[in-house]
BAFI-3210 file (N, C-alpha, C; in Angstrom, 3 decimals, decimal comma, padded with zeros to 6 digits):
// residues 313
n [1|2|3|4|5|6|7|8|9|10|11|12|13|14|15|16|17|18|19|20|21|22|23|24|25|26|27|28|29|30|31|32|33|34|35|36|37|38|39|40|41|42|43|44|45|46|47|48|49|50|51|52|53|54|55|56|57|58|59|60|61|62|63|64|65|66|67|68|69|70|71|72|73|74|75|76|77|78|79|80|81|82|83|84|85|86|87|88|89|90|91|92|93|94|95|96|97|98|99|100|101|102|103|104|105|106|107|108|109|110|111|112|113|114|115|116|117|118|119|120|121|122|123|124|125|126|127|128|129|130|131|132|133|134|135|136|137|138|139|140|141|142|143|144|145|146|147|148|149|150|151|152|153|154|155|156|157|158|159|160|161|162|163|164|165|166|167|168|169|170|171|172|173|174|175|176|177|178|179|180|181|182|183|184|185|186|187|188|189|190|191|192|193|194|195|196|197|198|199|200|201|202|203|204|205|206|207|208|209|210|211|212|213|214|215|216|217|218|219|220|221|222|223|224|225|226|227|228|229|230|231|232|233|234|235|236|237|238|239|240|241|242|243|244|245|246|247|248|249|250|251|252|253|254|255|256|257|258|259|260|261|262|263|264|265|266|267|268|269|270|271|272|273|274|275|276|277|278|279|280|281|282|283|284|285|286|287|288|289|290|291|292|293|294|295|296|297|298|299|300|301|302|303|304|305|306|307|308|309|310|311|312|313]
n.u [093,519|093,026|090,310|089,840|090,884|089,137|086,437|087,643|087,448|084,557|083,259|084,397|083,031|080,762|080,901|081,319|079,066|076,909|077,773|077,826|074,805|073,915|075,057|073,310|070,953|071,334|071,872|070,213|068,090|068,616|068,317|065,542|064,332|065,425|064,215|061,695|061,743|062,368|059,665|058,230|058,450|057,780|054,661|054,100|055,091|052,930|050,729|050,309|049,144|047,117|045,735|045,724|043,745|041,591|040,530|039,384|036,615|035,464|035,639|038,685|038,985|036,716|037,751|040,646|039,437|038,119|040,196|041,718|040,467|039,535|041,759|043,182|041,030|041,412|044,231|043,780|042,451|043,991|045,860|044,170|044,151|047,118|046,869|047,468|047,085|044,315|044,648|045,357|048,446|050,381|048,427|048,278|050,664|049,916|047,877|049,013|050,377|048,778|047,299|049,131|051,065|048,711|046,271|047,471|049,115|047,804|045,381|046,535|047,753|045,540|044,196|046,258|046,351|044,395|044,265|047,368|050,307|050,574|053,269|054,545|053,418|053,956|057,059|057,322|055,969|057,725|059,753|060,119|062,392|063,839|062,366|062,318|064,733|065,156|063,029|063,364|065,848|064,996|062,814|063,756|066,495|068,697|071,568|072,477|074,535|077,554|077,145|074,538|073,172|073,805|072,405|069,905|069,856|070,004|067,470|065,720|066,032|065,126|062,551|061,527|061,348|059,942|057,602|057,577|056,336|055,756|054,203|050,859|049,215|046,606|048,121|050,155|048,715|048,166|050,756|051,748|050,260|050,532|053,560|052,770|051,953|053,968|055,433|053,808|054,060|056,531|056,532|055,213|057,299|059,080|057,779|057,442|060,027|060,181|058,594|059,064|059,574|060,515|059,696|056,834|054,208|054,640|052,315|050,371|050,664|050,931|048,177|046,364|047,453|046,670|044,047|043,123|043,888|042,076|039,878|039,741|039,943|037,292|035,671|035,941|035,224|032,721|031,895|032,027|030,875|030,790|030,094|028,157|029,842|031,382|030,664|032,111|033,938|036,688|036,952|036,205|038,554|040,232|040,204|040,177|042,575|044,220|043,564|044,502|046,899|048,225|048,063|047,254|049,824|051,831|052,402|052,777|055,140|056,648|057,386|058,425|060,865|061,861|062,467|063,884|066,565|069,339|068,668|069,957|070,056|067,422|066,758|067,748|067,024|063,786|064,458|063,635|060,865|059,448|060,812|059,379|056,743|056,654|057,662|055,341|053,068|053,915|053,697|050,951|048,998|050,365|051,348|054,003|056,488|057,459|060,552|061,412|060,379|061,815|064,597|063,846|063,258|064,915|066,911|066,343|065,996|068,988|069,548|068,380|069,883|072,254|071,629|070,587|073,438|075,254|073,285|074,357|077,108]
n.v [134,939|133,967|134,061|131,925|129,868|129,798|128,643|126,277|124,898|125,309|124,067|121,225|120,660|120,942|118,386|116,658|116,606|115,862|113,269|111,653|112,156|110,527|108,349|108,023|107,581|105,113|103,099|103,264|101,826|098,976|098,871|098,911|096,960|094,774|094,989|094,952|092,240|090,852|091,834|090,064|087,909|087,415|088,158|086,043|084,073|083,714|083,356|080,947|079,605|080,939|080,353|077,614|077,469|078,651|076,999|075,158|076,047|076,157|075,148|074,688|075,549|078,088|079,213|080,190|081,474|083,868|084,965|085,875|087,485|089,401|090,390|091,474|093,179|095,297|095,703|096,937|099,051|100,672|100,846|102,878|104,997|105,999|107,318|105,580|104,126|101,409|099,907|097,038|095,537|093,774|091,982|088,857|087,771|088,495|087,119|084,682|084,561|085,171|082,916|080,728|081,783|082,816|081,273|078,624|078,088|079,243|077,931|074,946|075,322|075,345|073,526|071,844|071,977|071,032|068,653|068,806|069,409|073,211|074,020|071,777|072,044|074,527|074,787|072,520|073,856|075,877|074,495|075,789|076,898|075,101|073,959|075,850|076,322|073,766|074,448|076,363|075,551|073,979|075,194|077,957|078,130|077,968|076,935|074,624|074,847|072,783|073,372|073,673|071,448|069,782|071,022|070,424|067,430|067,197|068,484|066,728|064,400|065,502|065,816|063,483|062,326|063,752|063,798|060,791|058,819|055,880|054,593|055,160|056,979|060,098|062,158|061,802|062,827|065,595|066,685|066,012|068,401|070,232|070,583|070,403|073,149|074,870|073,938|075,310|078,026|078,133|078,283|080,875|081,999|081,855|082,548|085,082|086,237|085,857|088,270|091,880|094,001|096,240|098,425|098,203|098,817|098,208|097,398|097,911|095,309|093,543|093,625|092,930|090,382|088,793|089,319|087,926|085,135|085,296|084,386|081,777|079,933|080,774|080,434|077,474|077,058|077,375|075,104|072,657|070,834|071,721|071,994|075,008|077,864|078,125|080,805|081,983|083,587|082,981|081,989|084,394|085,972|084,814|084,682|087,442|087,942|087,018|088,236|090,864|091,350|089,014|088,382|090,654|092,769|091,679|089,805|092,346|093,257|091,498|091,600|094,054|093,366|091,543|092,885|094,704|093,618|091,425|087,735|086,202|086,917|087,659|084,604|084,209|085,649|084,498|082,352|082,841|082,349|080,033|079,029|080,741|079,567|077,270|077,620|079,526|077,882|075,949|077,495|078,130|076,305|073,845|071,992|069,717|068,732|065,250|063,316|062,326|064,423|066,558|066,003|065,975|068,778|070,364|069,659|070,279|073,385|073,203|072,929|075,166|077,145|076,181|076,508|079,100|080,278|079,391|080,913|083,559|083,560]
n.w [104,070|106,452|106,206|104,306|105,815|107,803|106,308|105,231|107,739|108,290|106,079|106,812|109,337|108,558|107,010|108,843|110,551|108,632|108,280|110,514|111,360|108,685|109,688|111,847|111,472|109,685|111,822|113,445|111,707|111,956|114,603|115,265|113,313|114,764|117,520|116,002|116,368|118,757|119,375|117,937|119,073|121,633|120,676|118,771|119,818|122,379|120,723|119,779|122,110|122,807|120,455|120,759|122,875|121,458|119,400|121,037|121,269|118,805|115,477|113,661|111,265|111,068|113,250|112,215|109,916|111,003|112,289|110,755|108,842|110,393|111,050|108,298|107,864|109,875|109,324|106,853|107,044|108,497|106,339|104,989|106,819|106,788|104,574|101,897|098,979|098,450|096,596|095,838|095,484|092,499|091,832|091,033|092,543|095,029|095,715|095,764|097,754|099,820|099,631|100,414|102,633|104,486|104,655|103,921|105,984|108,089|108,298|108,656|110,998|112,684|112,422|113,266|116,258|117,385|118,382|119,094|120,974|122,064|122,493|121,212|118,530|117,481|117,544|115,331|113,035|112,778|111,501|108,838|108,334|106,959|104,692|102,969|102,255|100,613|098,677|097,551|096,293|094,446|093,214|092,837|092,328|093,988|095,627|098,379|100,594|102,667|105,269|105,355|104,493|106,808|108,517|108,035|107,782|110,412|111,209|110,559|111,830|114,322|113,836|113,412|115,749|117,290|116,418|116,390|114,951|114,491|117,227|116,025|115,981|117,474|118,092|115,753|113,341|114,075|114,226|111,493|109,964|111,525|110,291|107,595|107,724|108,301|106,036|104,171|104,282|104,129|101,305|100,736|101,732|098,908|097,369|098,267|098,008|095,028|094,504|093,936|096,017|096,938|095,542|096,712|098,770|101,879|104,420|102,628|100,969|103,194|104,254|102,097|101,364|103,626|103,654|101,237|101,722|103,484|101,771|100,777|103,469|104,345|102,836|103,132|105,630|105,437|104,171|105,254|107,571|110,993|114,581|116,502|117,391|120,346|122,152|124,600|127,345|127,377|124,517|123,327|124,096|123,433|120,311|120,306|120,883|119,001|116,388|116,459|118,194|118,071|115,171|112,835|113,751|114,190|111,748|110,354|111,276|110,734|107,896|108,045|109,235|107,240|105,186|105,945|107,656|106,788|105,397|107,371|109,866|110,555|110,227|112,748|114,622|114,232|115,555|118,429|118,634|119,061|120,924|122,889|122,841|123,166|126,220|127,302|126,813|128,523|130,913|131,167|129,813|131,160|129,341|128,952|127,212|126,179|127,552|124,676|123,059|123,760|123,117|120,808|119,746|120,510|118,693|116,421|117,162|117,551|114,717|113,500|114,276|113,592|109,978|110,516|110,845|108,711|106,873|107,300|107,260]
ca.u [093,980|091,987|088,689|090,005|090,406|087,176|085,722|087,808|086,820|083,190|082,785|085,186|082,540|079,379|080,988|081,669|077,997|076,461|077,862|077,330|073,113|073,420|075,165|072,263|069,566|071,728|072,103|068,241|066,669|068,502|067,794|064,160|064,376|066,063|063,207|060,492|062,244|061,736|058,046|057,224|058,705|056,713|053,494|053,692|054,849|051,952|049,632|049,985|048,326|045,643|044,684|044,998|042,257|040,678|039,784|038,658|035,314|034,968|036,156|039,957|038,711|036,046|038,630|041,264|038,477|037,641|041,305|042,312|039,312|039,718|043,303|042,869|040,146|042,133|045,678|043,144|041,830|045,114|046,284|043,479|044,547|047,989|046,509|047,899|046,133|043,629|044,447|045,903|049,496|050,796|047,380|048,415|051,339|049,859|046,835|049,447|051,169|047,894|046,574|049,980|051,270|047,982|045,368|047,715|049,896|046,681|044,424|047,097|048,427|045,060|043,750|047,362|045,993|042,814|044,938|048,194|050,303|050,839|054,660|054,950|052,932|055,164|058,350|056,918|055,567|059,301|060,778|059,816|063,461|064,411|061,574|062,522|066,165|064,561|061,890|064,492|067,047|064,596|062,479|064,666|068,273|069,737|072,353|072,546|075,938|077,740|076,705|073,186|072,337|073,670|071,562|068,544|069,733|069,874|066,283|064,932|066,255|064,004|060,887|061,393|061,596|059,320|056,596|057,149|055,780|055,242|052,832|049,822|047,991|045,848|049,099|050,873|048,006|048,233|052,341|051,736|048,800|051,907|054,809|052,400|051,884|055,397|055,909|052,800|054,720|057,989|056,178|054,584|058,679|059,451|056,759|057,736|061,414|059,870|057,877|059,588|059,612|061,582|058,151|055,573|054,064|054,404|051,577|049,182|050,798|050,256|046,829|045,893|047,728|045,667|042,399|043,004|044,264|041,165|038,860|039,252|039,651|036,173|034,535|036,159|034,246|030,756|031,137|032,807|030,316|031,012|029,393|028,827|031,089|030,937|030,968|032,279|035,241|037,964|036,838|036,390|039,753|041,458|040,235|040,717|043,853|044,778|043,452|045,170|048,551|048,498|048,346|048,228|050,903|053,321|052,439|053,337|056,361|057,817|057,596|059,294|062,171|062,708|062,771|065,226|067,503|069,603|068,025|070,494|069,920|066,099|066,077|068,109|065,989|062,859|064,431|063,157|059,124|059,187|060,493|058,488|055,841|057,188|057,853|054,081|052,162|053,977|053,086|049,567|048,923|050,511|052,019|055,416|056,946|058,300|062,032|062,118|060,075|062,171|065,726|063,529|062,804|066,851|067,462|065,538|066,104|070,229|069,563|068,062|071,112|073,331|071,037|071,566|075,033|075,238|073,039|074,886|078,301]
ca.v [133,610|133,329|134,002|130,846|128,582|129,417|128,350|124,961|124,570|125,324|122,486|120,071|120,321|120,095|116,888|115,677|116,306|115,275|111,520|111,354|112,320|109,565|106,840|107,791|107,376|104,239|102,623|103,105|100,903|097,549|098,979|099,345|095,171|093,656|095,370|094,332|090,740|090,492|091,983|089,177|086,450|087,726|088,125|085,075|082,829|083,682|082,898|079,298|079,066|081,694|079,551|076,273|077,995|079,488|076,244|074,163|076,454|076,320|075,144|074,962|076,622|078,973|080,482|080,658|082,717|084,985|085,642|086,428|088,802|090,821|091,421|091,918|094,635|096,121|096,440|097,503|100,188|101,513|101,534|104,146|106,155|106,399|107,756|105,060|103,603|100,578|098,864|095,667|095,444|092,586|090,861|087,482|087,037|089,007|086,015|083,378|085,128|085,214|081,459|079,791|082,573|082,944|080,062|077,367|078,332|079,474|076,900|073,704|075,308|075,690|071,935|070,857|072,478|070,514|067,568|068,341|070,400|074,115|074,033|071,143|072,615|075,994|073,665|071,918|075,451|076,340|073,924|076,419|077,401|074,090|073,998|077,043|075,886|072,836|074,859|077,408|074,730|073,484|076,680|079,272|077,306|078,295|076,469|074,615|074,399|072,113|073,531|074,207|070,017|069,120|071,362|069,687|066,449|067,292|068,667|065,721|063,407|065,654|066,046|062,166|062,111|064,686|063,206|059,692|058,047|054,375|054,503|055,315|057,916|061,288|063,747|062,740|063,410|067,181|066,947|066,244|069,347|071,283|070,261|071,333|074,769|075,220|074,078|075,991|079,086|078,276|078,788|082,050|082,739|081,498|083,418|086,945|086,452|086,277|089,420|093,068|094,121|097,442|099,144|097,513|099,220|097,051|097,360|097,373|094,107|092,634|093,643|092,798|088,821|088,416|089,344|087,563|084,552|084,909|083,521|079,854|079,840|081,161|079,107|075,918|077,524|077,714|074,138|071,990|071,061|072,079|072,460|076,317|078,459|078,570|082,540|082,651|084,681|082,292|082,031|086,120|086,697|084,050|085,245|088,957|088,420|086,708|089,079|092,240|091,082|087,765|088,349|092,003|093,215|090,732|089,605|093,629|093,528|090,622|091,677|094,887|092,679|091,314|094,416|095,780|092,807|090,145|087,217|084,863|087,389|087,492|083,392|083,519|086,090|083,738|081,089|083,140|082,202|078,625|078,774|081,177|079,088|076,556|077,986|079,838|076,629|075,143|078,043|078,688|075,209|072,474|071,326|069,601|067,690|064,562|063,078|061,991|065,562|067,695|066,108|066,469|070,175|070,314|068,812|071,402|074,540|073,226|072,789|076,094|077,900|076,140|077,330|080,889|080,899|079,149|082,086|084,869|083,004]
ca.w [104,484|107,601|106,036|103,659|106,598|108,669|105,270|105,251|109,216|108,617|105,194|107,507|110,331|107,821|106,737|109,858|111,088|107,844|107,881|112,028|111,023|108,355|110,840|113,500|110,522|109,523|112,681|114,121|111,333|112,424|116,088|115,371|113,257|115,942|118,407|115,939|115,978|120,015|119,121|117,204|119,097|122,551|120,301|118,141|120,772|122,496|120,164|120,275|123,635|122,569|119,311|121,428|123,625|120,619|118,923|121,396|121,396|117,098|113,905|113,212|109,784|111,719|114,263|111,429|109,141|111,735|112,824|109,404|108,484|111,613|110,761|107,212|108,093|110,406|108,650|105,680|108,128|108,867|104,989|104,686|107,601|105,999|102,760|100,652|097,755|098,749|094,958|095,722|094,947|092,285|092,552|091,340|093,201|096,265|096,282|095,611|098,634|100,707|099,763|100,592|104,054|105,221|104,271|104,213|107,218|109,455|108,360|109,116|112,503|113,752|112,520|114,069|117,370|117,819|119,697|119,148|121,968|121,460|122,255|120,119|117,276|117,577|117,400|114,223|112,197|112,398|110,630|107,542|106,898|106,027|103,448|102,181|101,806|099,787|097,640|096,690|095,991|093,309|092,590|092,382|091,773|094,684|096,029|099,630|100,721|102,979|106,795|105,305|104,647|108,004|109,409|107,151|108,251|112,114|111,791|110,107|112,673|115,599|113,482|113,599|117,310|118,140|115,605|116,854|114,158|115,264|117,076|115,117|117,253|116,663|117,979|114,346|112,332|113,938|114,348|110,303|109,779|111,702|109,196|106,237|107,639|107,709|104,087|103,563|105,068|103,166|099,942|100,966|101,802|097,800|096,658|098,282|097,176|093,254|093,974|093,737|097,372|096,791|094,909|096,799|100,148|103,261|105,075|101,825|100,817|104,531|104,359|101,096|101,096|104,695|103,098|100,191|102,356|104,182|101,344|101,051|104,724|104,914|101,933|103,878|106,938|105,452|103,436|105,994|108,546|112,577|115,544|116,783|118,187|122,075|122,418|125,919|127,600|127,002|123,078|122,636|124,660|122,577|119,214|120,044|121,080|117,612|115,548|116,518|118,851|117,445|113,664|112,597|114,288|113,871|110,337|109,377|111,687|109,474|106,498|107,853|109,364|105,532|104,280|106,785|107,826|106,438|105,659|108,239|110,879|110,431|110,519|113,987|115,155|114,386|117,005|119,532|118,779|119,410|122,425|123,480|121,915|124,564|127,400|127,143|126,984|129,744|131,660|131,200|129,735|131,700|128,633|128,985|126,213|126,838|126,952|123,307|122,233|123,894|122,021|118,974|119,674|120,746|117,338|115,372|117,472|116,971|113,301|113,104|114,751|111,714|109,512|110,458|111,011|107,042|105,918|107,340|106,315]
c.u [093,145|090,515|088,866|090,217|089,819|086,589|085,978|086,972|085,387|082,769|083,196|083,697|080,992|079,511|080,902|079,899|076,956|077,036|077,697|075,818|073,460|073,965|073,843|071,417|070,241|071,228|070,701|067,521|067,339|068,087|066,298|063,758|064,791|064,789|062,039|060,596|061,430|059,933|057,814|057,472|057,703|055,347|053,110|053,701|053,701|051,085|049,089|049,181|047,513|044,975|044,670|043,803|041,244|039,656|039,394|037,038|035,038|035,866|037,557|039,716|038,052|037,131|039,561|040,588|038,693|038,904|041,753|041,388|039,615|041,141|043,613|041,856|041,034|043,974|045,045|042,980|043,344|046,028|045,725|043,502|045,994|047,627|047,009|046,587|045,491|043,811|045,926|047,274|050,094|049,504|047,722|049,337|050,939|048,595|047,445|049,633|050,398|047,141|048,011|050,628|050,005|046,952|045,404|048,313|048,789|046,092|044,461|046,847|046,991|044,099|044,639|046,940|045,150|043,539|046,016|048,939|050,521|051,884|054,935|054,621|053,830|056,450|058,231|056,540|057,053|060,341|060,678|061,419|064,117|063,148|061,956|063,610|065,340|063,899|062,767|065,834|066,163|063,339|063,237|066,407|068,648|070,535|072,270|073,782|076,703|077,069|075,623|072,468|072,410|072,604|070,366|068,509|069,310|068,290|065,046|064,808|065,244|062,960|060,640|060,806|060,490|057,647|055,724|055,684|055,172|054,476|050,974|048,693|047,627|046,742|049,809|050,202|048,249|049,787|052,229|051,218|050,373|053,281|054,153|052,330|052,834|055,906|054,852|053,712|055,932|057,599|055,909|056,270|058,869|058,623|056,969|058,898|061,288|059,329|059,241|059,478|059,600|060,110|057,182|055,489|054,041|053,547|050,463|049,108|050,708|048,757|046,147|046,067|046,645|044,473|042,197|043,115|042,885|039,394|038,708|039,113|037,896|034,680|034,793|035,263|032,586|030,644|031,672|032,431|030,885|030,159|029,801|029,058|030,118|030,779|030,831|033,390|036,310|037,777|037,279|038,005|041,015|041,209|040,733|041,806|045,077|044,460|044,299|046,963|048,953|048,970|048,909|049,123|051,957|053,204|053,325|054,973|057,172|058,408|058,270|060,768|062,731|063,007|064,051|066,922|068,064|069,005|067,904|070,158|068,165|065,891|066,639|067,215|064,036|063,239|063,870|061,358|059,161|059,568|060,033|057,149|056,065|056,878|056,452|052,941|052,698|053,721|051,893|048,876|049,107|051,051|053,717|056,036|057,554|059,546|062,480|061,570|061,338|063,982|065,206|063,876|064,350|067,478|067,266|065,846|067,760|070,595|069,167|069,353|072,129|072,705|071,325|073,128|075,971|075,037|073,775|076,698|078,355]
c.v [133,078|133,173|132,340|129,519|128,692|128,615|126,616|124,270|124,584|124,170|121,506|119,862|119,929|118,883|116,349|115,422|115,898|113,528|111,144|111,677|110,728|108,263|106,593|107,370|105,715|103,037|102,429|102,385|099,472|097,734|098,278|097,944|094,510|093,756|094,743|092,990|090,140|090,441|091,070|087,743|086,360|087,345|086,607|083,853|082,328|083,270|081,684|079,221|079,502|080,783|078,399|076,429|077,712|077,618|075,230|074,522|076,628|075,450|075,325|075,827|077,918|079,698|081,129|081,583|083,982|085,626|086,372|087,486|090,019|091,323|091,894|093,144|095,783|096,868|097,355|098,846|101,718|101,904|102,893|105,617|106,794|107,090|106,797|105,074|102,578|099,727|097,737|095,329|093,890|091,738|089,394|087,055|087,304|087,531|085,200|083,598|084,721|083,565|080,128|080,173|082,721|081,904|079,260|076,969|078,634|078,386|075,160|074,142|075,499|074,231|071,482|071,061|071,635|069,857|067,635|069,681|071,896|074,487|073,314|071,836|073,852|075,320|073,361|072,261|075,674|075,954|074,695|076,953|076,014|073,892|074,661|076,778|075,057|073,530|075,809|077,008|074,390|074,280|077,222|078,876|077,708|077,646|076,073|074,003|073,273|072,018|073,488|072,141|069,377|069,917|070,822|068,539|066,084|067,582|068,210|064,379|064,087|065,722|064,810|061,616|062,806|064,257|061,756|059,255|056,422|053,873|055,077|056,218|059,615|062,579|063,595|063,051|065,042|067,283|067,177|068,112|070,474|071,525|071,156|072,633|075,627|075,287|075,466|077,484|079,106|078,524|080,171|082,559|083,009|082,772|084,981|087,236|086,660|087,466|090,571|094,035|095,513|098,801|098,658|098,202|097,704|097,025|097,190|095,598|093,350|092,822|092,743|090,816|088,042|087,796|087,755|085,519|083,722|084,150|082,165|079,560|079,832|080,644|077,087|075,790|076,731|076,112|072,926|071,306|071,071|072,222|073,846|077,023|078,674|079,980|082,184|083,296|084,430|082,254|083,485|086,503|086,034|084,698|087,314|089,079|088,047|087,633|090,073|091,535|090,201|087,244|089,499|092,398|092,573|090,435|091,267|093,711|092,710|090,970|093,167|094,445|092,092|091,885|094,968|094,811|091,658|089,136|085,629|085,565|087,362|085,955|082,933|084,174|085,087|082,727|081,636|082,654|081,080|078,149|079,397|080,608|077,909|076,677|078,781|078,194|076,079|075,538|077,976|077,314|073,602|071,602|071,171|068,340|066,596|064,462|062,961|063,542|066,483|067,195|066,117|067,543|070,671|070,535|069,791|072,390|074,468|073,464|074,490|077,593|077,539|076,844|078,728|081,349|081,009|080,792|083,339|084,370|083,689]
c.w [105,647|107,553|105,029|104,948|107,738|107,370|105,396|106,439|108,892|107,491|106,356|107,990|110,017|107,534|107,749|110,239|110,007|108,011|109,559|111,933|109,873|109,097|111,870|112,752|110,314|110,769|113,147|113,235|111,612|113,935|116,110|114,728|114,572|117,299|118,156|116,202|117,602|120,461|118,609|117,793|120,671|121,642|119,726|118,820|121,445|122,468|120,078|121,395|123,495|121,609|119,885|122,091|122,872|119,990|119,645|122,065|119,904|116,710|114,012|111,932|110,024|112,340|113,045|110,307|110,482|112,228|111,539|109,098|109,244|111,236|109,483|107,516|108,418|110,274|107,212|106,016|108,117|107,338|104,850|105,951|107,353|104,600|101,633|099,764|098,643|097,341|095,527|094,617|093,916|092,607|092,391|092,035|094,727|096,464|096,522|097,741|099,810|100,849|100,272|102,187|104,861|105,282|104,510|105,811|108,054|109,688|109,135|110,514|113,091|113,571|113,665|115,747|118,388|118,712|119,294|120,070|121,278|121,356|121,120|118,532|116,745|116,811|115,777|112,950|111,872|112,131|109,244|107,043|106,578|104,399|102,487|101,184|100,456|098,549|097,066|096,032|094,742|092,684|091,818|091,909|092,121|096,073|097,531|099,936|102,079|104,310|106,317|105,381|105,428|108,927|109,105|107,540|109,754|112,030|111,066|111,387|113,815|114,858|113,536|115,285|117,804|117,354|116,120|115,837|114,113|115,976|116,903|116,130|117,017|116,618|116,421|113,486|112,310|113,872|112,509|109,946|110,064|110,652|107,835|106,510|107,717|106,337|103,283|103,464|104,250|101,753|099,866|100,960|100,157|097,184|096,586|097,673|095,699|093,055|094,583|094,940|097,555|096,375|095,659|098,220|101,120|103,785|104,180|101,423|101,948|104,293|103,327|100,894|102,526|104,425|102,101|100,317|103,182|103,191|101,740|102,575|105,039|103,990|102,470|104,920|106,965|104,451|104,100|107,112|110,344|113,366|115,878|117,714|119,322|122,186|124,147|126,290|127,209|125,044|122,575|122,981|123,550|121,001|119,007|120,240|120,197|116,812|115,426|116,542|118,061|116,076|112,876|112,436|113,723|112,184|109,827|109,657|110,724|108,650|106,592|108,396|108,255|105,502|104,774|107,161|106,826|106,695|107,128|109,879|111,199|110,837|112,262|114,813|115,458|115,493|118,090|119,296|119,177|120,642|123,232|123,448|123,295|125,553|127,826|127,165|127,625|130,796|132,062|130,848|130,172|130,881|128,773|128,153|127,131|126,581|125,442|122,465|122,611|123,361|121,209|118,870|120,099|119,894|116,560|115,971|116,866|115,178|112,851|113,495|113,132|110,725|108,893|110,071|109,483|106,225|106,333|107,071|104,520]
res [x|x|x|x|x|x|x|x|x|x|x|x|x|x|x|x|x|x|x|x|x|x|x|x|x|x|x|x|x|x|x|x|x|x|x|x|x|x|x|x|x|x|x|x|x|x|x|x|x|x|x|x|x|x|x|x|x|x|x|x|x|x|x|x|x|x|x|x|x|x|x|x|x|x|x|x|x|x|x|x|x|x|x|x|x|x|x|x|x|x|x|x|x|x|x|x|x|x|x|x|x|x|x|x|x|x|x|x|x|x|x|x|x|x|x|x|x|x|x|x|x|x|x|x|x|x|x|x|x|x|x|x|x|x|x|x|x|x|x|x|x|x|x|x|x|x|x|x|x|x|x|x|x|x|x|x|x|x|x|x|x|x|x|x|x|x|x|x|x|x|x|x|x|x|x|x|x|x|x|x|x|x|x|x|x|x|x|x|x|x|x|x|x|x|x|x|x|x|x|x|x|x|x|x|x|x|x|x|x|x|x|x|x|x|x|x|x|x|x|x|x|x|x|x|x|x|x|x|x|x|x|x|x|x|x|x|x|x|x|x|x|x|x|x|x|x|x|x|x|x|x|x|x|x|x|x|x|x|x|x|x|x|x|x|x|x|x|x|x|x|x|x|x|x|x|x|x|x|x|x|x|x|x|x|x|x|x|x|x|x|x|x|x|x|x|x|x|x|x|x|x|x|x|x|x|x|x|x|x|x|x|x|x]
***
């Protein structure tokens, strides 16, 4: 009888410490999203002020080649230090992936750059989950429910405001350039949701949509004519510090915050870049929106809170 309940006591206490090991395994991968989430809103915010730098010594198409290559190399680099494969996962949807997330989305935000601010531009990139909403409402046939079109409406009314459309001047050509690289960006979203996520390595498929991303970029480059690149400290510091921190990094972290988080928690998490995106170019830049930008950017950060709160509803 007593050797029968040490026996019970000793299963009991395997169970107990078997499902306390899978809560700690559980529990550490939204730790370790929510961590990359802050990683990407530091890095990407950032970047705005580095690529405002960056292109006012090259090419909006030039810097955006050369940022994309280097980080395509270098997430390539690191596939092959993992031992994966190097064969290009899903090639047609991984190009679609790479000519609509990386091409269209680099190529706008770093035209929108030339004269338009880098807070604002930030602000204006991240209207992409209303696109999304939109392109997946008539893509994919999925439904936008009542909180989701006031939030669409609220952050139509600041892209209005913050655009300032009336009078006719060179910031809405780039405020525009900014809007497309958002839509651009909301397709690249559409696009990953059709592909098979679950089978597909993460870090080959970052690498691989980059690269792949980084063509037309780099045939726009060489047929586009420019004056050439300054190479001085402020150029190298700004491009090296897109390549790696700027793109790399964060591009891989994303696509492991899909993977790992909900998608309403992932889009509240994104509110943090834009105003870091902000608050970074008013630092280092001197940029300070005015009264009617900053209830735009009010308008749209509020809209992007509904948003969230919709998708995790």
């Amino acid at each position: 009888m007593l050797l029968v309940d040490c026996r019970r006591r000793t299963l009991l206490l395997s169970y107990v410490c078997l499902n306390c090991d899978a809560d700690m395994a559980d529990s550490r991968i939204p730790k370790l999203a929510v961590l990359a989430l802050v990683a990407i809103a530091l890095l990407w915010g950032y970047s705005w002020t580095q690529m405002k730098i960056g292109v006012q010594y090259s090419s909006p198409f030039v810097f955006a080649a050369l940022r994309n290559v280097g980080s395509g190399l270098i997430l390539l680099c690191a596939v092959m230090l993992r031992g994966h494969s190097l064969k290009p996962p899903q090639v047609p949807s991984t190009f679609l992936l790479g000519l609509l997330q990386t091409a269209g989305f680099s190529g706008f935000a770093a035209w929108a750059l030339v004269s338009g601010g880098a807070g604002k531009t930030a602000i204006l990139v991240y209207t992409m989950p209303f696109w999304t909403l939109l392109l997946a409402w008539y893509i994919l046939g999925e439904r936008i429910k009542g909180l989701q079109w006031i939030a669409i409406a609220i952050a139509f009314s600041g892209l209005l405001l913050i655009l300032d459309p009336f009078p006719l001047q060179g910031t809405l050509i780039s405020g525009i350039f900014a809007v497309l690289a958002g839509l651009s960006w909301a397709g690249g979203a559409v696009t990953a949701k059709k592909m098979n996520l679950a089978n597909v390595n993460l870090l080959s498929l970052t690498a691989w949509q980059v690269l792949f991303g980084a063509v037309p970029l780099i045939a726009i480059a060489l047929l586009v004519p420019a004056p050439p690149i300054q190479w001085n400290s402020a150029f190298i510091s700004s491009l090296a510090y897109n390549v790696l921190l700027g793109n790399a990094i964060p591009m891989f972290l994303w696509m492991y915050v899909l993977s790992q988080l909900p998608a309403g928690l992932s889009g509240l998490g994104m509110l943090m870049t834009p105003v870091m995106g902000v608050a970074f170019a008013a630092l280092q830049l001197g940029e300070y929106p005015q009264p009617h930008e900053w209830v735009g950017m009010g308008c749209v950060l509020g809209a992007l809170v509904l948003t969230s709160i919709a998708n995790r509803k």
